[in-house]
PyMOL Python script that loads the backbone (N, CA, C, O; Angstrom):
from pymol import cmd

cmd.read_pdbstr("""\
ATOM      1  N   UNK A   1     -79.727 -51.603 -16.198  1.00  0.00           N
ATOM      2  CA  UNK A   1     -80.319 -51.512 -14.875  1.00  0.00           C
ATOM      3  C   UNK A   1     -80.888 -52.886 -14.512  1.00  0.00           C
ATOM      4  O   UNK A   1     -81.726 -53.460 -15.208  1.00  0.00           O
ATOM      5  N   UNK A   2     -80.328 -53.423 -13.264  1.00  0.00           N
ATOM      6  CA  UNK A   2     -80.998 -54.777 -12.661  1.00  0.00           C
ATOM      7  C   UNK A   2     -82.683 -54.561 -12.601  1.00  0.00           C
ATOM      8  O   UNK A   2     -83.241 -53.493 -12.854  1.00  0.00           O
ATOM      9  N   UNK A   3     -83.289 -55.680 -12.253  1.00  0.00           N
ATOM     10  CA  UNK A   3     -84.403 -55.945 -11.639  1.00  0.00           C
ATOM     11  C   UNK A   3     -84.454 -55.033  -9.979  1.00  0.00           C
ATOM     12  O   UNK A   3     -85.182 -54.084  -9.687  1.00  0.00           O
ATOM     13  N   UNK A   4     -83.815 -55.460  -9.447  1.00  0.00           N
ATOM     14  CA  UNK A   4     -83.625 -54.376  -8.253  1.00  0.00           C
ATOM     15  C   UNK A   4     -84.003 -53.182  -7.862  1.00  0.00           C
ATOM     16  O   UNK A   4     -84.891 -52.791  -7.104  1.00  0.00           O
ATOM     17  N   UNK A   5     -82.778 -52.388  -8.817  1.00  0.00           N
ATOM     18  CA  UNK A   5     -83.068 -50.861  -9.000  1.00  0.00           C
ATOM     19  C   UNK A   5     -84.560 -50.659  -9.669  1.00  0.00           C
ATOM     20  O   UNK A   5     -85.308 -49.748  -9.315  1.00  0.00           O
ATOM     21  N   UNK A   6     -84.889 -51.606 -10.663  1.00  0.00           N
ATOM     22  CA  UNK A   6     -85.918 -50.802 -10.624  1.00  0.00           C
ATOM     23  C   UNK A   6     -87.070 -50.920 -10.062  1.00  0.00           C
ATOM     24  O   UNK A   6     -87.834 -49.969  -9.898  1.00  0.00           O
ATOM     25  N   UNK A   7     -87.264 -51.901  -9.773  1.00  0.00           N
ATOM     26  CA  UNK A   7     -88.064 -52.506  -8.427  1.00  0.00           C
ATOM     27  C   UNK A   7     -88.503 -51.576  -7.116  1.00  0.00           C
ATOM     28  O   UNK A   7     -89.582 -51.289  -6.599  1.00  0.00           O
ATOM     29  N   UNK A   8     -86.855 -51.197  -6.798  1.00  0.00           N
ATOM     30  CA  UNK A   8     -86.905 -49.722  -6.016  1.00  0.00           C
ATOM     31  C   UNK A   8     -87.455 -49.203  -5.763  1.00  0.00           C
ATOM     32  O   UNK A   8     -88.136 -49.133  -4.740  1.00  0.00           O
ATOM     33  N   UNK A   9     -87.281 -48.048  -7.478  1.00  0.00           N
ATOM     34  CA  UNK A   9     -87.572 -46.884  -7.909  1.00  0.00           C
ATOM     35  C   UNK A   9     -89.335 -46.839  -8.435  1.00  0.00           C
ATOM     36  O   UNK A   9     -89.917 -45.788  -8.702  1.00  0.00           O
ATOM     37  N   UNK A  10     -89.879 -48.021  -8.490  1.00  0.00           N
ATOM     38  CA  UNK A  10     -90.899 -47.808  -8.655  1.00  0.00           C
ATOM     39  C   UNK A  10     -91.562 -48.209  -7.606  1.00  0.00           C
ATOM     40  O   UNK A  10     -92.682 -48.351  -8.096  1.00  0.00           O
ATOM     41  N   UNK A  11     -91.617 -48.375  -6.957  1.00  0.00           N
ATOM     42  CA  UNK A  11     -92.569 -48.980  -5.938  1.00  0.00           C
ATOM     43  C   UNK A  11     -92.898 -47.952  -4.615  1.00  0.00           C
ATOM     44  O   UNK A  11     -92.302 -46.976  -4.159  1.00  0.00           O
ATOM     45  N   UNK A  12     -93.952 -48.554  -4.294  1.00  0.00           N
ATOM     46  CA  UNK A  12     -95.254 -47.247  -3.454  1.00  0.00           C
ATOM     47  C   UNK A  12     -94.861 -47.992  -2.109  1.00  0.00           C
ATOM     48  O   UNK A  12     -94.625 -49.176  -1.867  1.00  0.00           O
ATOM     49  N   UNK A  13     -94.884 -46.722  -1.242  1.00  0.00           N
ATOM     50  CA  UNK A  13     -94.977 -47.222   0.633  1.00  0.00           C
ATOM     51  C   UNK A  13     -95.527 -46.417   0.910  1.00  0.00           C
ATOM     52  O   UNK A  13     -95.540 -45.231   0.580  1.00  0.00           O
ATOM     53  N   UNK A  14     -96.378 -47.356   1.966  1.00  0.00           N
ATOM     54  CA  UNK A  14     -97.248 -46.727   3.168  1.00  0.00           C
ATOM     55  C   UNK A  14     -96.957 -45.453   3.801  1.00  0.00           C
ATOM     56  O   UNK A  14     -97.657 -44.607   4.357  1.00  0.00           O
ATOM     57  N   UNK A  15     -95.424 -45.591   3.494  1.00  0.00           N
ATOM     58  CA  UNK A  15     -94.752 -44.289   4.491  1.00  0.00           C
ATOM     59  C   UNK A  15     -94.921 -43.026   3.872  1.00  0.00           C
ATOM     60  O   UNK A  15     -94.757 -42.017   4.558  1.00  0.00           O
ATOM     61  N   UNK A  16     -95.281 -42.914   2.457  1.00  0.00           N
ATOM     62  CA  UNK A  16     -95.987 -41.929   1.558  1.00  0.00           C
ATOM     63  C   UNK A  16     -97.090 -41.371   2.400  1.00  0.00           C
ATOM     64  O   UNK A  16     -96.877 -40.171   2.572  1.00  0.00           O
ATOM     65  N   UNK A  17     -98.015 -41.709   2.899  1.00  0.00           N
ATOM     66  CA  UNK A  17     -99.226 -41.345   3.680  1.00  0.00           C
ATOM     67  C   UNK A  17     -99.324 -40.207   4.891  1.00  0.00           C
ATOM     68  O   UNK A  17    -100.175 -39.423   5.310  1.00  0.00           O
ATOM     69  N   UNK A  18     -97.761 -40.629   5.253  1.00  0.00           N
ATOM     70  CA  UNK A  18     -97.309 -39.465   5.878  1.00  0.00           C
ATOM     71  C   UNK A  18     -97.548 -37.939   5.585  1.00  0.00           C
ATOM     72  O   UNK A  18     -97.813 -37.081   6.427  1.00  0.00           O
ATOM     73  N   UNK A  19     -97.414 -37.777   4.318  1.00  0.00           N
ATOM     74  CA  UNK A  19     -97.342 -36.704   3.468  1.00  0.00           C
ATOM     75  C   UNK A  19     -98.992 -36.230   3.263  1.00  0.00           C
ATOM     76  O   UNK A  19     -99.381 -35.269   2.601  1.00  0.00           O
ATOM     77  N   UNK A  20     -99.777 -37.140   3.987  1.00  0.00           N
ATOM     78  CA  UNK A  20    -101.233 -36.544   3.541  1.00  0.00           C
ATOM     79  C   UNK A  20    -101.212 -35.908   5.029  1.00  0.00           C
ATOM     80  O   UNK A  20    -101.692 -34.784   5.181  1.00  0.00           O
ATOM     81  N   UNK A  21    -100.684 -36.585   6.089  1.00  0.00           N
ATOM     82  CA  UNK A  21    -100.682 -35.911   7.080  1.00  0.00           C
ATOM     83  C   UNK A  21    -100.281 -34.303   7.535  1.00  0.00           C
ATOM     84  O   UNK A  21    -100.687 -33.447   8.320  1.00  0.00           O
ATOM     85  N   UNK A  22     -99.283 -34.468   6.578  1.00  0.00           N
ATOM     86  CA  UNK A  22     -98.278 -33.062   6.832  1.00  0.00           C
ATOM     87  C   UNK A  22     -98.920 -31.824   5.497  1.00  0.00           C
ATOM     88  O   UNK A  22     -98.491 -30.686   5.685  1.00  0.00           O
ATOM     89  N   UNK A  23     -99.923 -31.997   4.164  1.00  0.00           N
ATOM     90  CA  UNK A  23    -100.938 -31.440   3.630  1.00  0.00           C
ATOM     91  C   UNK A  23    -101.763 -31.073   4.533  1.00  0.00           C
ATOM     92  O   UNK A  23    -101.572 -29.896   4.839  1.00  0.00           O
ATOM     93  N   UNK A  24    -103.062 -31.833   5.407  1.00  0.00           N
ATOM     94  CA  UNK A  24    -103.870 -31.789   6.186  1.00  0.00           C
ATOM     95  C   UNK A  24    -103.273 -30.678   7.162  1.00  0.00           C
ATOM     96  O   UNK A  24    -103.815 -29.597   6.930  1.00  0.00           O
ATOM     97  N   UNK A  25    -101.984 -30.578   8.549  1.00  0.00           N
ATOM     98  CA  UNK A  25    -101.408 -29.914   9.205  1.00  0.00           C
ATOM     99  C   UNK A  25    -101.190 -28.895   8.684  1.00  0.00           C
ATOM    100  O   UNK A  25    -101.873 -27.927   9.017  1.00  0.00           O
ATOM    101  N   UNK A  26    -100.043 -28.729   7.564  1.00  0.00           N
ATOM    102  CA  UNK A  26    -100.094 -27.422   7.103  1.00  0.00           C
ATOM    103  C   UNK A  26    -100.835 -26.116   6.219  1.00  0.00           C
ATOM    104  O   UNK A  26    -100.537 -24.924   6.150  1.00  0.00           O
ATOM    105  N   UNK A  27    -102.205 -27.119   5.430  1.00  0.00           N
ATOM    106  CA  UNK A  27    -102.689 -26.660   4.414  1.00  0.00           C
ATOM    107  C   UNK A  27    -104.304 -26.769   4.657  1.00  0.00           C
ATOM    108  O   UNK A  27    -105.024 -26.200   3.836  1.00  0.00           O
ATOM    109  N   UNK A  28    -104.981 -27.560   5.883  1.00  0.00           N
ATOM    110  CA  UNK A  28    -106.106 -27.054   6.080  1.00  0.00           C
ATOM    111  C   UNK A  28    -106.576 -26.168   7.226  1.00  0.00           C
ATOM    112  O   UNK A  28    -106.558 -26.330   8.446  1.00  0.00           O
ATOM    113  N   UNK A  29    -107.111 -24.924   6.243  1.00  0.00           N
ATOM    114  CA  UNK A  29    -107.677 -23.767   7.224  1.00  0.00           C
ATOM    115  C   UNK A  29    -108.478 -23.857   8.543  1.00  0.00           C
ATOM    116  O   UNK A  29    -108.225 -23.210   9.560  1.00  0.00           O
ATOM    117  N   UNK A  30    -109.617 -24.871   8.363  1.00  0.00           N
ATOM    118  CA  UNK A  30    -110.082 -24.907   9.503  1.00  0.00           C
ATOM    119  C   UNK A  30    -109.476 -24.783  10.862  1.00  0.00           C
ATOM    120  O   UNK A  30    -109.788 -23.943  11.707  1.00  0.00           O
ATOM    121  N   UNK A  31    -108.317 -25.984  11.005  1.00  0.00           N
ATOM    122  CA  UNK A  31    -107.150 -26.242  12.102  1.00  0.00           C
ATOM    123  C   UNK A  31    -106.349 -24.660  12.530  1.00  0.00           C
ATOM    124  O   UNK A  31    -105.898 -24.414  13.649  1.00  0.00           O
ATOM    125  N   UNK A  32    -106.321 -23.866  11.535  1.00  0.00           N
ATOM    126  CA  UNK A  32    -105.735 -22.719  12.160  1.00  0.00           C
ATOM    127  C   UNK A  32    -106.025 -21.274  11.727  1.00  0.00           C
ATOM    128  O   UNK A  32    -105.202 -20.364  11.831  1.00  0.00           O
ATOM    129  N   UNK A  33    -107.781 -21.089  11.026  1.00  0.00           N
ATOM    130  CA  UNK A  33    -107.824 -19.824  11.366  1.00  0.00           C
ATOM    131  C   UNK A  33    -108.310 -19.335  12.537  1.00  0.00           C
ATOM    132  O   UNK A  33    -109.522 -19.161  12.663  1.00  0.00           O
ATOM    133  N   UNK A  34    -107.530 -19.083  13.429  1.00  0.00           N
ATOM    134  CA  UNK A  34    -108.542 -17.996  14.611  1.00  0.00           C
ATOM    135  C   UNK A  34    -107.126 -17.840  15.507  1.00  0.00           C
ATOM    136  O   UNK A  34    -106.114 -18.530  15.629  1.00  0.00           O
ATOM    137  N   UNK A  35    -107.746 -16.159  16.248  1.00  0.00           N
ATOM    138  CA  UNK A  35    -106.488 -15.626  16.572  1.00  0.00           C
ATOM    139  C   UNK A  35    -106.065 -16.311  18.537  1.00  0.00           C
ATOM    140  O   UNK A  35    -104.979 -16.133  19.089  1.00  0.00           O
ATOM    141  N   UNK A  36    -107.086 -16.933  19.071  1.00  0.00           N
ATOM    142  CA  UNK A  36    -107.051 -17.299  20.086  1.00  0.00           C
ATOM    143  C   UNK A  36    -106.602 -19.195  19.927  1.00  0.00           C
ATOM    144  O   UNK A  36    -106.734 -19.982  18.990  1.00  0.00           O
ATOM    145  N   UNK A  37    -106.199 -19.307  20.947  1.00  0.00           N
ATOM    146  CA  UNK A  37    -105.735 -18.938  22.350  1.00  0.00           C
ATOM    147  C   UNK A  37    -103.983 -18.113  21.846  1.00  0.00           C
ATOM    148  O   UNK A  37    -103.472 -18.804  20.965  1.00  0.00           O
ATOM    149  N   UNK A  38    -103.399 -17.310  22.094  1.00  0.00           N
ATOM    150  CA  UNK A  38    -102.302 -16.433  22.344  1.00  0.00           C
ATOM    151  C   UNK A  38    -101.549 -17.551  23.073  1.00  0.00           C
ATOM    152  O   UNK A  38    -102.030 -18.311  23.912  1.00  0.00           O
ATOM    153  N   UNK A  39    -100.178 -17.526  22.577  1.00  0.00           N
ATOM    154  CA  UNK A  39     -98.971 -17.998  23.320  1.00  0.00           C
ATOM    155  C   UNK A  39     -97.635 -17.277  23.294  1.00  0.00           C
ATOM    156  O   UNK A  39     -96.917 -17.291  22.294  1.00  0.00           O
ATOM    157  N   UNK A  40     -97.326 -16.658  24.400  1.00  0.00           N
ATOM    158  CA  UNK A  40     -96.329 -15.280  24.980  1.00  0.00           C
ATOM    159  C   UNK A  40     -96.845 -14.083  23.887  1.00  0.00           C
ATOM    160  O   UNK A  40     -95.880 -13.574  23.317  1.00  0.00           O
ATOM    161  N   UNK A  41     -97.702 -13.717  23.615  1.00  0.00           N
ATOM    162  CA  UNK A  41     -98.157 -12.666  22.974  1.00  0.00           C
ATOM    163  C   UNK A  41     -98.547 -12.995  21.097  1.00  0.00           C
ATOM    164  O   UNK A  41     -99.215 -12.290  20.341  1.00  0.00           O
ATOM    165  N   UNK A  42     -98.057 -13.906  20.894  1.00  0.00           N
ATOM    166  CA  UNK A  42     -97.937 -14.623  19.594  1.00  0.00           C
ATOM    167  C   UNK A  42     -99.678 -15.549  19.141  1.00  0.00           C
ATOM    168  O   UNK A  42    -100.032 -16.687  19.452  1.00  0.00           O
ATOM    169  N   UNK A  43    -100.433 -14.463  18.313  1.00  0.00           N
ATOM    170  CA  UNK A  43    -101.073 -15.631  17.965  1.00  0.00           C
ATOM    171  C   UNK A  43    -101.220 -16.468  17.556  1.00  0.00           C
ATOM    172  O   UNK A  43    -100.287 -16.894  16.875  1.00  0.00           O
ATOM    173  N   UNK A  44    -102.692 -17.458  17.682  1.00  0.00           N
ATOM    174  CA  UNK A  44    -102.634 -19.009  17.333  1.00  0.00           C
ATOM    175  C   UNK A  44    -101.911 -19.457  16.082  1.00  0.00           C
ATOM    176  O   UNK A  44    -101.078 -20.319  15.801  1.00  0.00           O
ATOM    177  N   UNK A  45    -102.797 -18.198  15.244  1.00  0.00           N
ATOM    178  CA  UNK A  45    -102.253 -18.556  14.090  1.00  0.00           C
ATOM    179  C   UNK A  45    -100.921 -18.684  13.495  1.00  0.00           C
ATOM    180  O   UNK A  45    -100.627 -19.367  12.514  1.00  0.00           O
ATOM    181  N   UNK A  46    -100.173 -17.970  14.179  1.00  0.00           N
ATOM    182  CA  UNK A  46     -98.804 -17.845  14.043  1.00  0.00           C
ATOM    183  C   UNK A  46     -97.354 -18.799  14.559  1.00  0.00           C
ATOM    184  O   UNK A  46     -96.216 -18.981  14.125  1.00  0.00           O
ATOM    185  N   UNK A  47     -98.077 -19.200  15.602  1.00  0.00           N
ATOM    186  CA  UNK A  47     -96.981 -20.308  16.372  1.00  0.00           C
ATOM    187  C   UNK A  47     -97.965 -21.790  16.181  1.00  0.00           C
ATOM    188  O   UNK A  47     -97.716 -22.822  16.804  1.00  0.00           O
ATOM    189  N   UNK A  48     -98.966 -21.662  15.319  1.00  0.00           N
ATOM    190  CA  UNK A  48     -99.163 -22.979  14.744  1.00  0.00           C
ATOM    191  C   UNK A  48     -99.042 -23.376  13.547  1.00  0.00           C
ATOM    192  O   UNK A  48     -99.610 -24.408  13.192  1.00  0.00           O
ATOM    193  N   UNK A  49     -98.080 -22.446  12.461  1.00  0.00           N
ATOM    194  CA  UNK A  49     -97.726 -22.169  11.391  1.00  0.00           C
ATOM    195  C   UNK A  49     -96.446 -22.987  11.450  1.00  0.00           C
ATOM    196  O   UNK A  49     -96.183 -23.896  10.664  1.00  0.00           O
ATOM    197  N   UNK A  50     -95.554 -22.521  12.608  1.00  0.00           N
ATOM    198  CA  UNK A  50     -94.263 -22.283  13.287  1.00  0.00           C
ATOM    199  C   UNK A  50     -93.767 -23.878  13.799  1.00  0.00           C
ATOM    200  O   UNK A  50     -92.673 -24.428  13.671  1.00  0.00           O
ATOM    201  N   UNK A  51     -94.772 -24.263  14.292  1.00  0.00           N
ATOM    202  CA  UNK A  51     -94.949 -25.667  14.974  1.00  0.00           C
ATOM    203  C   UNK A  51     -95.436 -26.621  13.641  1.00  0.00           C
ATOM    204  O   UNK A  51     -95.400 -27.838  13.819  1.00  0.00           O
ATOM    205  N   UNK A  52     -95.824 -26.188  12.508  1.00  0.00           N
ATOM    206  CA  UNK A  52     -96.463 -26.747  11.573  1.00  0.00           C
ATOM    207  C   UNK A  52     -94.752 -27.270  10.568  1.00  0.00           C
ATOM    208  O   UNK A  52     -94.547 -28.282   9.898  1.00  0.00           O
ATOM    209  N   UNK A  53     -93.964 -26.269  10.824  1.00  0.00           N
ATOM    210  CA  UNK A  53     -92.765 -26.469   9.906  1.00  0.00           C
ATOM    211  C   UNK A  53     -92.155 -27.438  10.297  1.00  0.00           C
ATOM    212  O   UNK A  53     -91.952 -28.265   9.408  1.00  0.00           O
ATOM    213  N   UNK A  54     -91.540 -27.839  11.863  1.00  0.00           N
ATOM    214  CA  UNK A  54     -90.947 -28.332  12.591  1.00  0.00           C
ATOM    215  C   UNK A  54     -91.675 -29.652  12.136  1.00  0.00           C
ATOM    216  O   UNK A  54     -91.163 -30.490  11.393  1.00  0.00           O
ATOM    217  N   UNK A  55     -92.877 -29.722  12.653  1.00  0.00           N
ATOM    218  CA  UNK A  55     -93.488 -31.034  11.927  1.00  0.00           C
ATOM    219  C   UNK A  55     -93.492 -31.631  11.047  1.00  0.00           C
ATOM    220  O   UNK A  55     -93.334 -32.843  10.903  1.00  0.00           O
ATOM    221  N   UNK A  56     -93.769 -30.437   9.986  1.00  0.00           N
ATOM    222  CA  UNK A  56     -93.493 -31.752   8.460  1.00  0.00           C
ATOM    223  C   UNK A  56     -92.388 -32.102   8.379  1.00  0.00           C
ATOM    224  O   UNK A  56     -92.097 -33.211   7.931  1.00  0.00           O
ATOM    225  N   UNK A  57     -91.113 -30.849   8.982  1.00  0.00           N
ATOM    226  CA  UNK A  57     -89.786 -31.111   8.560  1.00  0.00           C
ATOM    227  C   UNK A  57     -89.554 -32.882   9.073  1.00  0.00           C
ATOM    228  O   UNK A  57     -89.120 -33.796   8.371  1.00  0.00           O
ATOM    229  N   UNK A  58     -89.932 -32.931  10.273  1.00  0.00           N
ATOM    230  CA  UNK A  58     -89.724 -34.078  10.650  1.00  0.00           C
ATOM    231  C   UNK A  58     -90.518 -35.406  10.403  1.00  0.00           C
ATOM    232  O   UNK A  58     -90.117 -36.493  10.821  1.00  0.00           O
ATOM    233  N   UNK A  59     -91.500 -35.260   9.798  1.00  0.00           N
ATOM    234  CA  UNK A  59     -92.487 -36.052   8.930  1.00  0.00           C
ATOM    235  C   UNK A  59     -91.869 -36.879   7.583  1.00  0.00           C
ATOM    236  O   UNK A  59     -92.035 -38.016   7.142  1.00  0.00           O
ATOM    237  N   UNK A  60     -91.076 -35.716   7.170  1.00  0.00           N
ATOM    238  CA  UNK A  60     -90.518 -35.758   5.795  1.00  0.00           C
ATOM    239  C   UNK A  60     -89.241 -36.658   6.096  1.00  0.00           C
ATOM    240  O   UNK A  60     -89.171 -37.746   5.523  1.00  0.00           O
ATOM    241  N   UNK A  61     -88.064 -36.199   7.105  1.00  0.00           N
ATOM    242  CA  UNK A  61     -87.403 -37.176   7.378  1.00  0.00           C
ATOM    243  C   UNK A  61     -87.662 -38.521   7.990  1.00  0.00           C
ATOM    244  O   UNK A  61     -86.748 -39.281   8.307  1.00  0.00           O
ATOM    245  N   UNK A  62     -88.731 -38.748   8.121  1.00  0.00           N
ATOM    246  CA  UNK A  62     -88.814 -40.503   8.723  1.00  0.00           C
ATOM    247  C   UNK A  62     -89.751 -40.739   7.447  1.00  0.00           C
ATOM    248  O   UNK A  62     -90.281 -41.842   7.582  1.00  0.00           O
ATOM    249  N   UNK A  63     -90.101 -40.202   6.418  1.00  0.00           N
ATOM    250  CA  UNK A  63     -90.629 -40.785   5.368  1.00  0.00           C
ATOM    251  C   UNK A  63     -89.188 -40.590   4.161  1.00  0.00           C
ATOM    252  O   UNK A  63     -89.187 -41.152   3.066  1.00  0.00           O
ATOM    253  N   UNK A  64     -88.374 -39.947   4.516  1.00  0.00           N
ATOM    254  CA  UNK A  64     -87.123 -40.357   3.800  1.00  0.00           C
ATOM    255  C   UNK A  64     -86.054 -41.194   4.031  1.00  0.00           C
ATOM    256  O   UNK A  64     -85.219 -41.661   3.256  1.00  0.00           O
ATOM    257  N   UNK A  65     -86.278 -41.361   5.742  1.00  0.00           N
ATOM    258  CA  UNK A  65     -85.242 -42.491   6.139  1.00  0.00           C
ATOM    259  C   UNK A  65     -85.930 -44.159   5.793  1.00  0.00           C
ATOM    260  O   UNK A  65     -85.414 -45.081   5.161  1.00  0.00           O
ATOM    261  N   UNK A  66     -87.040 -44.098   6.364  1.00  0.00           N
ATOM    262  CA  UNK A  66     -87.731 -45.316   5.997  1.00  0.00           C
ATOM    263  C   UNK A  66     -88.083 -45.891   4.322  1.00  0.00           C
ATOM    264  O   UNK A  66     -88.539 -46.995   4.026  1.00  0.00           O
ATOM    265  N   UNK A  67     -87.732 -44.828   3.432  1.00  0.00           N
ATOM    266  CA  UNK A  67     -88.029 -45.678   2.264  1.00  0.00           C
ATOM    267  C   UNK A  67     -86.322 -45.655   1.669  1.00  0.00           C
ATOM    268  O   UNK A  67     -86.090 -46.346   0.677  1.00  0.00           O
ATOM    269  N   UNK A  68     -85.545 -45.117   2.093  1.00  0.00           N
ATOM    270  CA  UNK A  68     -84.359 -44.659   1.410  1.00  0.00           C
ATOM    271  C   UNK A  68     -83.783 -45.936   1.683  1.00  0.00           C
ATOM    272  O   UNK A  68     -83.770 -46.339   2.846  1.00  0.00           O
ATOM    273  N   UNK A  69     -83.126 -46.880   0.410  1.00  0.00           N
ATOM    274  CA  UNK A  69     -82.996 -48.058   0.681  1.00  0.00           C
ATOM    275  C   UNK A  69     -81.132 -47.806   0.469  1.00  0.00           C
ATOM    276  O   UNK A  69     -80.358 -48.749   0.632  1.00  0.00           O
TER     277      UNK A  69
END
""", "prot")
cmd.dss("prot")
cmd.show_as("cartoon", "prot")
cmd.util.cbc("prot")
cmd.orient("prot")
């Protein structure tokens, strides 16, 4: 294995940080226990669960495109 590869494979980016973002969104309670405000009959809690997936999903891909060398 070159200097390169492993150079790579070990090394830390900023773009990692992302991922505290998308913990925080999906995994702290405060942000989404309560059943108000309702959207088309759907509570909060539920279509901000919903909106929570879509997000990391897409969190995760610009923290995989940006480090993927």
């Amino acid at each position: 294995m070159d200097d390169a590869q492993t150079k790579r494979r070990g090394g830390w980016s900023g773009w990692y940080l992302l991922f505290v973002v998308e913990f925080v969104i999906a995994l702290w309670p405060p942000f989404f226990n309560r059943v108000e405000p309702t959207w088309i009959g759907i509570p909060f809690f539920y279509w901000y669960q919903l909106a929570a997936v879509v997000v990391c999903a897409v969190l995760t891909a610009i923290v995989y495109f940006a480090t993927d060398d």
